[in-house]
C-alpha positions as CSV (number, residue, x, y, z in Angstrom):
1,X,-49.4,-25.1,-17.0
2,X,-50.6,-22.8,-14.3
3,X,-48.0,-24.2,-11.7
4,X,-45.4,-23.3,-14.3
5,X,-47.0,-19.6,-14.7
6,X,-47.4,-19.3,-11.1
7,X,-43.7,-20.4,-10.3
8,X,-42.1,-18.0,-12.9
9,X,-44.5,-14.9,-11.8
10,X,-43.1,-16.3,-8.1
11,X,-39.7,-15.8,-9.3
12,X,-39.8,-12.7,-11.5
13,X,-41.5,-11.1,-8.3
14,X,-38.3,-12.3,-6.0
15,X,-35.5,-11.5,-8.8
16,X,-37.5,-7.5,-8.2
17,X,-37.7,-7.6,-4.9
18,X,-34.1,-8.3,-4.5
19,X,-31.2,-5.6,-4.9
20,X,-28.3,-7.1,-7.1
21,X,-24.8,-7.2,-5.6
22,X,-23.2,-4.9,-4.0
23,X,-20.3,-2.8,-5.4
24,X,-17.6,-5.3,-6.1
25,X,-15.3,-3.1,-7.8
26,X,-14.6,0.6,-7.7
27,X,-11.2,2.9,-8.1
28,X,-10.1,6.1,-8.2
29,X,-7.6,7.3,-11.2
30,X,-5.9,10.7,-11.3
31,X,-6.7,12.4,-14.8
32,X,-4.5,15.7,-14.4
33,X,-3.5,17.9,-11.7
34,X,-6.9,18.9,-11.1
35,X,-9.3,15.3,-12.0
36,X,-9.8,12.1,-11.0
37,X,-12.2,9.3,-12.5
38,X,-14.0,7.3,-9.9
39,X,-15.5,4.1,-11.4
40,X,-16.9,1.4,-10.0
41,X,-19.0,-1.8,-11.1
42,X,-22.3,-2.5,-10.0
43,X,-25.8,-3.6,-11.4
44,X,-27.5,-0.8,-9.2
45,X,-27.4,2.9,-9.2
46,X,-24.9,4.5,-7.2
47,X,-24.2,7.6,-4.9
48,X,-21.1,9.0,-4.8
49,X,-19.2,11.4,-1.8
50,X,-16.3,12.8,-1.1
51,X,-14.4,14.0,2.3
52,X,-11.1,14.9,3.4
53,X,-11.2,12.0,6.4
54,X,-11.0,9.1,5.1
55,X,-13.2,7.4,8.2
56,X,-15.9,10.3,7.4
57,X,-19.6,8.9,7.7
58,X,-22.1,9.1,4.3
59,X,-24.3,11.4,6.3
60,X,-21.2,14.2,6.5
61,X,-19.6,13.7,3.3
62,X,-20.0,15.6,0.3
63,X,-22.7,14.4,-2.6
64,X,-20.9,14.3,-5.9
65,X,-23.6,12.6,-7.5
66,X,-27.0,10.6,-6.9
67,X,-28.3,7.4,-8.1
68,X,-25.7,7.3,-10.8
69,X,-25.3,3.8,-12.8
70,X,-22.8,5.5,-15.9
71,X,-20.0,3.6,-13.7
72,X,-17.6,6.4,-14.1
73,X,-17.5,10.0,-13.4
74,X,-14.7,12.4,-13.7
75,X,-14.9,14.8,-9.7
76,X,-12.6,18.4,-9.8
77,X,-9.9,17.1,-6.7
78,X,-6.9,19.1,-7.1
79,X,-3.8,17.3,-6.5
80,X,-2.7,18.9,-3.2
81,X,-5.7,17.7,-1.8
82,X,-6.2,14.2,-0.7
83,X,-10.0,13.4,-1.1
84,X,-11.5,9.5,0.0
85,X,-15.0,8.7,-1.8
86,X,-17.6,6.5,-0.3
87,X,-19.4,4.5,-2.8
88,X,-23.5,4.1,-1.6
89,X,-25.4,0.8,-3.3
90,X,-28.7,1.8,-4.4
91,X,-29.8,-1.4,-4.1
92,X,-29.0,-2.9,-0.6
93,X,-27.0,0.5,0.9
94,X,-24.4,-0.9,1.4
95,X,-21.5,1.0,1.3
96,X,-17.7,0.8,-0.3
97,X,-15.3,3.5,0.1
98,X,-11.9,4.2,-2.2
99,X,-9.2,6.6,-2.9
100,X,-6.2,6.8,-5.3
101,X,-3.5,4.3,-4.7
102,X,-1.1,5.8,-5.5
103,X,-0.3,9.9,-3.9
104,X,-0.1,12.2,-6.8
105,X,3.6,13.7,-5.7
106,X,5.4,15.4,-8.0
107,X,8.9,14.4,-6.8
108,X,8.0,11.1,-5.0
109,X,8.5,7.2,-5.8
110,X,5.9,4.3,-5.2
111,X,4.0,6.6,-2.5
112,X,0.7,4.6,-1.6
113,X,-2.3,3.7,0.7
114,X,-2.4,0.5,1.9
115,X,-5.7,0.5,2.4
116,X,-9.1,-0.6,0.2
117,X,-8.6,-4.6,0.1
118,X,-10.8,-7.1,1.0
119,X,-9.3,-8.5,4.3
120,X,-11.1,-10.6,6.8
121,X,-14.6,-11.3,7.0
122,X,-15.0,-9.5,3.7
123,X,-14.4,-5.5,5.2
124,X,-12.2,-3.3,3.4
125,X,-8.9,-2.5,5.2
126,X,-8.8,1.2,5.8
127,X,-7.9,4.0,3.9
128,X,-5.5,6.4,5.0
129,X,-4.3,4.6,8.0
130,X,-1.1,2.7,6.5
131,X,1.0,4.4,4.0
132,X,4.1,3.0,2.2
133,X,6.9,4.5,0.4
134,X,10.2,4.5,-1.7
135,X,12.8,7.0,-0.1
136,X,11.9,10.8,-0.5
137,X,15.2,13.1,-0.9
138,X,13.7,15.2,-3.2
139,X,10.4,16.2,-2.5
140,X,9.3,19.6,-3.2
141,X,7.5,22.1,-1.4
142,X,4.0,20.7,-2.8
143,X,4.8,17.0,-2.1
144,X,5.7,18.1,2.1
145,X,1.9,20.3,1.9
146,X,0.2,17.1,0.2
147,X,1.8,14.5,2.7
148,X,1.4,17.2,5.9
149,X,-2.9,16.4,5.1
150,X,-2.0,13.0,5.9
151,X,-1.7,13.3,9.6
152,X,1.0,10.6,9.6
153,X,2.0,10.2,12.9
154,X,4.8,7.1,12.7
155,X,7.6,7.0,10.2
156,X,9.4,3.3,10.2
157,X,12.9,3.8,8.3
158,X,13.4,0.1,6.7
159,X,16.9,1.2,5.4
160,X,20.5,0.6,6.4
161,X,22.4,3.2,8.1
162,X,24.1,3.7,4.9
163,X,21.4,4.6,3.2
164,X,19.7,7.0,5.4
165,X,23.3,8.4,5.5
166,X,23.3,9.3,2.2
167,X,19.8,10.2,1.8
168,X,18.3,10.9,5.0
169,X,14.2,11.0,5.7
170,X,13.1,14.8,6.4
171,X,9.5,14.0,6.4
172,X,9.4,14.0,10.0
173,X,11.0,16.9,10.7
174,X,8.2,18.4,8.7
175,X,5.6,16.9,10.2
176,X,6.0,16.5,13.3
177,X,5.8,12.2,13.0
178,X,8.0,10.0,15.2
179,X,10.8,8.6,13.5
180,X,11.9,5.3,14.4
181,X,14.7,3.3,12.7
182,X,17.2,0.7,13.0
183,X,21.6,0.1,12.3
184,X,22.7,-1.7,10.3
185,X,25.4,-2.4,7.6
186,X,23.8,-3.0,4.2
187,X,26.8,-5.6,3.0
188,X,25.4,-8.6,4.9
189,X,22.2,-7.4,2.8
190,X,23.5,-7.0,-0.8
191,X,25.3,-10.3,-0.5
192,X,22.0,-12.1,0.4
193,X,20.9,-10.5,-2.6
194,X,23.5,-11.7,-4.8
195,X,22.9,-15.0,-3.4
196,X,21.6,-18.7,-6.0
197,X,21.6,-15.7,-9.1
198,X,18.7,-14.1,-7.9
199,X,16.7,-17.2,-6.7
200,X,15.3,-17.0,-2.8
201,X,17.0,-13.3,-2.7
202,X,14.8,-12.6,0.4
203,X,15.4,-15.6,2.0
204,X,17.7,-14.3,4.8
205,X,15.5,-10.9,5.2
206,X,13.1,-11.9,7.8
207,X,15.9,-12.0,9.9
208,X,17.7,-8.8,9.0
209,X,14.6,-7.2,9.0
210,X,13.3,-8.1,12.8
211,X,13.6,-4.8,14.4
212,X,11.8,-2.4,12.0
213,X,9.2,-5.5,11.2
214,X,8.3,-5.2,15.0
215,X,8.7,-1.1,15.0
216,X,6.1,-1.3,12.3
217,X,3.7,-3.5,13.8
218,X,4.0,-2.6,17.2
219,X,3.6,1.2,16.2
220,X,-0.1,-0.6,13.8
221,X,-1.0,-1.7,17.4
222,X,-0.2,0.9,19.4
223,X,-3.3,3.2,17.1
224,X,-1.8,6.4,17.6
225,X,-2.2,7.6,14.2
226,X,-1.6,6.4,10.9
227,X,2.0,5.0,10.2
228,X,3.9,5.1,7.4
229,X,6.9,3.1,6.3
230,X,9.4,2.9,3.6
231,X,13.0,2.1,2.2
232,X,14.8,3.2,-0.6
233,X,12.9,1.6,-3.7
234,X,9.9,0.9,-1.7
235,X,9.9,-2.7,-3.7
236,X,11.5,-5.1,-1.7
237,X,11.9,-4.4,2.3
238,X,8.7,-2.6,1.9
239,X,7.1,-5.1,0.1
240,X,7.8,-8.0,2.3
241,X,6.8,-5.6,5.3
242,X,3.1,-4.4,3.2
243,X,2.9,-8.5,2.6
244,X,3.5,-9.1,6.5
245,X,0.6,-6.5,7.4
246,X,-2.1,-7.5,4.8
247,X,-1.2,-11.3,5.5
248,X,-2.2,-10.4,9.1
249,X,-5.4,-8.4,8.6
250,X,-6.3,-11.6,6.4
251,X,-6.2,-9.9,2.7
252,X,-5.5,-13.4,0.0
253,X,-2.1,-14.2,-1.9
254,X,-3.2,-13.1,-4.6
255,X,-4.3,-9.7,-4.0
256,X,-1.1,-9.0,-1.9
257,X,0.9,-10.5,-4.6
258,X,-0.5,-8.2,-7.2
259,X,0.0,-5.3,-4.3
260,X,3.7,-6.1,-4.4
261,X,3.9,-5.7,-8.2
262,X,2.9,-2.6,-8.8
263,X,6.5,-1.5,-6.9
264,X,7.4,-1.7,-10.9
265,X,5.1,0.5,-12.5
266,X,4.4,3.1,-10.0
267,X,8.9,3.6,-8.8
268,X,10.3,6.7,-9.9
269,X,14.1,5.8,-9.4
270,X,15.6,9.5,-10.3
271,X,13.7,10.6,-7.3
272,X,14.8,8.0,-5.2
273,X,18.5,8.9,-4.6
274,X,20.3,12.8,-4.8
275,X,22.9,13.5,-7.0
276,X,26.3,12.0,-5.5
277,X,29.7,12.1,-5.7
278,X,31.9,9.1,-4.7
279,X,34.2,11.0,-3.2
280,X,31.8,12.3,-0.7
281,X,31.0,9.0,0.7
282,X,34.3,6.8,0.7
283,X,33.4,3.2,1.9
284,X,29.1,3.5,1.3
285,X,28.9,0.3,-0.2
286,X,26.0,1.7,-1.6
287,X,27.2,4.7,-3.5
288,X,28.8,2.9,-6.4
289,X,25.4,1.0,-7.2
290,X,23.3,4.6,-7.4
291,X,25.9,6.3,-9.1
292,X,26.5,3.2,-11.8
293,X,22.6,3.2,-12.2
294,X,22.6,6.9,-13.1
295,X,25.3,6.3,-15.2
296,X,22.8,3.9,-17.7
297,X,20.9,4.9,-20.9
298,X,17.6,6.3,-19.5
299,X,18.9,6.8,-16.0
300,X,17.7,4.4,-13.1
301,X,15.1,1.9,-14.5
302,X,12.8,-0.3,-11.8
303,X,13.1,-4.1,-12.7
304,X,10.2,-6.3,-12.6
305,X,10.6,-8.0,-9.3
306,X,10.9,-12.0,-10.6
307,X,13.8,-14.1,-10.1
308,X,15.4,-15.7,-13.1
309,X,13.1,-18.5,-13.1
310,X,10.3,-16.4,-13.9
311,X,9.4,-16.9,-10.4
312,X,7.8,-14.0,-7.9
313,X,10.5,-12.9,-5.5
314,X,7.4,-12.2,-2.8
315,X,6.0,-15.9,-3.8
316,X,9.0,-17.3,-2.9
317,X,9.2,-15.7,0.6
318,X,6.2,-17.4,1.0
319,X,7.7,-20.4,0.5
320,X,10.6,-20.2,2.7
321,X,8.2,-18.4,5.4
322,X,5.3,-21.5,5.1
323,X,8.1,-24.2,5.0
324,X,10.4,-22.9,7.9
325,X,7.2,-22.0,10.2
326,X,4.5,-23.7,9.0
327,X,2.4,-20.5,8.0
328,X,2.7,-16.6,8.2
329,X,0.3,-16.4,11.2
330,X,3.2,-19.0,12.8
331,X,5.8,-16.7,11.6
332,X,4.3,-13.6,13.0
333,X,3.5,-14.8,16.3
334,X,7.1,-16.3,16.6
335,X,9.5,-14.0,15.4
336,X,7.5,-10.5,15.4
337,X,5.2,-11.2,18.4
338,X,2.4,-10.8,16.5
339,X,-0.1,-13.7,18.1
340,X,-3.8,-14.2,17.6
341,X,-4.3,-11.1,20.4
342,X,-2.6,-8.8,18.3
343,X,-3.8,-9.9,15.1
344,X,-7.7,-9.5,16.5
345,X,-6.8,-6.0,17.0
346,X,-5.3,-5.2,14.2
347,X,-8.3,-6.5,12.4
348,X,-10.6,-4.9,14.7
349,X,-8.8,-1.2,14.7
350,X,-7.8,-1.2,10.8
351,X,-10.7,-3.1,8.6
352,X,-14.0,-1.2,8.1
């Protein structure tokens, strides 16, 4: 009887002793133009910060609130200003940091940091160091002032000459970022899409896409500030490339599978594409698709991004990538030139 007393005093002294888990959830959800709600999930109390650089330490960043275990607090951050928040455990110190997903732009589509996953080794790829995008014709005056804070210093164009025709990239005019961008015809590309009914539709991308796939990870390698990339729904070409890039700094399926399908929630298609008249762009193979989109009940609508089989369109990449190459890594290292070398620095310049 005393042995049993004795072990369970043993072991309610180690269960105090010992902080709970770490933070193993937290996000950041925009309220208004003026809110967001920072939550989070953790058994110990927490301190919440805030700073404008998303790489700023705990000791330089803003207290918003101290020991706080409520799990939620709503924090004034006005839209035009982007703001990163570093969660503090009570309980061990460690520390987890998160931002809004998605940029609050008022004329934008699908607009988003990359960053906050778990990648390799369990850290957090970075915030506010890769940035993805649908196309931006119409952004206002507000949306260039909000995406001018980013610092963005690469812009990789994934779309065809056609469509950058038609709806050319001003960002970085604006912001002084490198544009980079390849030609090409988009018919090869909308007949691979058509292709098996919608089965395997990105089959032949990998391919297509060689050029800007190495543009965007040589210009991740190359660290000289953060990139951004995008085509026109910011869905497809910009999902397989935001698949590529979290494959490599070691984030799982399922995470960037979920990543991919929030293309259908968070597009805004009247934003996507300017008003057009055919007559203005004789031969644009892809003029009669906007303008018979517009033409629908509702506008431009964003389909879920499944094949007819109910299958993923991003799941069956996979499949094509990890049957014609063995894996991703294989895939990266032979068509893209993205070996283990490269990969260890990726990890080591964009997970934290």
């Amino acid at each position: 009887m005393r042995k049993t007393i004795a072990a369970s005093v043993s072991l309610l002294v180690i269960a105090a002793a010992t902080p709970a888990a770490a933070i193993d959830r937290a996000a950041v959800t925009r309220i208004d133009a003026g809110h967001v709600a920072v939550e989070w999930s953790d058994a110990d109390p927490v301190t919440v910060l805030a700073a404008a650089d998303p790489s700023a330490s705990p000791e330089t960043a803003e207290i918003i609130a101290k020991a706080d275990r409520s799990g939620r607090i709503v924090v004034v951050s006005p839209a035009s200003q982007r703001r990163y928040f570093v969660l503090r455990d009570g309980g061990d110190g460690s520390v987890r940091r998160v931002a809004e997903r998605e940029l609050p732009l008022q004329q934008g589509s699908n607009f988003r940091d990359v960053g906050g996953y778990i990648g390799a080794d369990g850290k957090q790829v970075a915030w506010g160091r890769i940035f993805r995008s649908g196309a931006m014709p119409l952004l206002t005056e507000a949306d260039y002032g909000l995406l001018s804070t980013l610092k963005i210093a690469t812009i990789v164009d994934l779309r065809s000459t056609d469509e950058r025709m038609i709806a050319p990239t001003m960002l970085d005019d604006r912001t002084g970022a490198m544009f980079l961008s390849n030609d090409y015809s988009l018919k090869p590309l909308m007949a691979e899409l058509a292709k098996n009914g919608g089965d395997y539709m990105y089959a032949g991308l990998g391919d297509m896409l060689k050029p800007q796939l190495k543009a965007v990870f040589r210009s991740l390698i190359k660290a000289e500030g953060p990139v951004m990339y995008h085509c026109s729904a910011g869905q497809d070409r910009t999902g397989i490339t935001t698949a590529l890039v979290l494959s490599a700094l070691g984030v799982d399926r399922k995470t960037i599978l979920e990543d991919y399908h929030l293309s259908t929630a968070l597009r805004r298609p009247q934003f996507e594409m300017p008003p057009l008249d055919p007559a203005d762009w004789p031969g644009n193979p892809i003029v009669p698709y906007y303008v018979a989109s517009a033409k629908k009940p509702g506008g431009p609508k964003a389909e879920p991004l499944y094949a007819p089989t109910g299958v993923s369109h991003l799941v069956q990449l996979f499949e094509v990538i990890e049957r014609d190459y063995g894996s991703v890594e294989r895939y990266l290292d032979k068509e893209l030139g993205v070996g283990q070398p490269e990969i260890a620095r990726l990890r080591t310049l964009y997970l934290n």
